[in-house]
C-alpha positions as CSV (number, residue, x, y, z in Angstrom):
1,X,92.4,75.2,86.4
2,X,93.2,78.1,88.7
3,X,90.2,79.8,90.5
4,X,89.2,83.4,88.6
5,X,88.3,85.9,91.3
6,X,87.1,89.4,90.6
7,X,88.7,92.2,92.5
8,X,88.8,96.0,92.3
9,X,91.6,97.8,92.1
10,X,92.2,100.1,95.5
11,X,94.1,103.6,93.2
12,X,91.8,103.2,90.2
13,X,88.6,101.6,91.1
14,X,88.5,99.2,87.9
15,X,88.0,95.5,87.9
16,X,89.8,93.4,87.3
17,X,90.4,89.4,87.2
18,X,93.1,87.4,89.7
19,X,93.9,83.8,88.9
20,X,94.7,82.8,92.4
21,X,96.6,79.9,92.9
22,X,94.7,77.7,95.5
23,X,96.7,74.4,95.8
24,X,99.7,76.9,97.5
25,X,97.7,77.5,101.0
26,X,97.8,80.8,102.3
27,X,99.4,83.2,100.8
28,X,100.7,86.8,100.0
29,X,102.2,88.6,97.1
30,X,102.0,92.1,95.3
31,X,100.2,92.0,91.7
32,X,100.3,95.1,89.3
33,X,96.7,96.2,88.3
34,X,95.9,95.0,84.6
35,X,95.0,98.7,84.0
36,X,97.1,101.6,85.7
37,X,100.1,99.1,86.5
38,X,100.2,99.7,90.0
39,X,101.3,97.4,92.8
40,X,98.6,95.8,94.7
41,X,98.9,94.1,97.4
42,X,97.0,90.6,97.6
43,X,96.1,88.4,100.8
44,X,94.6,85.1,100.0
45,X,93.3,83.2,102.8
46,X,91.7,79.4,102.5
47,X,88.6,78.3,103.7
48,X,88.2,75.2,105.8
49,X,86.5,73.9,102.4
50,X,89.4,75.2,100.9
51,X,87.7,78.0,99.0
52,X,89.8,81.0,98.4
53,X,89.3,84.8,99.9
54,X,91.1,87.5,98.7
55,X,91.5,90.8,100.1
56,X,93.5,93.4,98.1
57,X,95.0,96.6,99.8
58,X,96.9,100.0,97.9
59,X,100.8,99.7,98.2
60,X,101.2,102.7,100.6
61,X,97.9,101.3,102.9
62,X,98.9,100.1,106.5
């Protein structure tokens, strides 16, 4: 079972629910938001316990 992880989205704020895929290591993609259909960008970084953190940044953000 793939790990749930709650985000919120950077253009409209609401939340929303990742299923990150922990077994692939670090890792980044672009997801659209559930709600406004935007592309978000998604980080996911592994712990040394091999939990997963996710950090999510708007398209356009440097």
């Amino acid at each position: 079972m793939l790990p749930a992880i709650d985000i919120d989205c950077p253009y409209c704020g609401e939340t929303i629910v990742l299923f990150v895929d922990d077994s692939a290591g670090d890792q980044q993609y672009i997801e659209d938001c559930q709600v406004c259909c935007r592309p978000i960008q998604v980080s996911v970084t592994l712990d040394a316990d091999g939990v997963p953190g996710v950090v999510v940044r708007a398209e356009d953000d440097a």
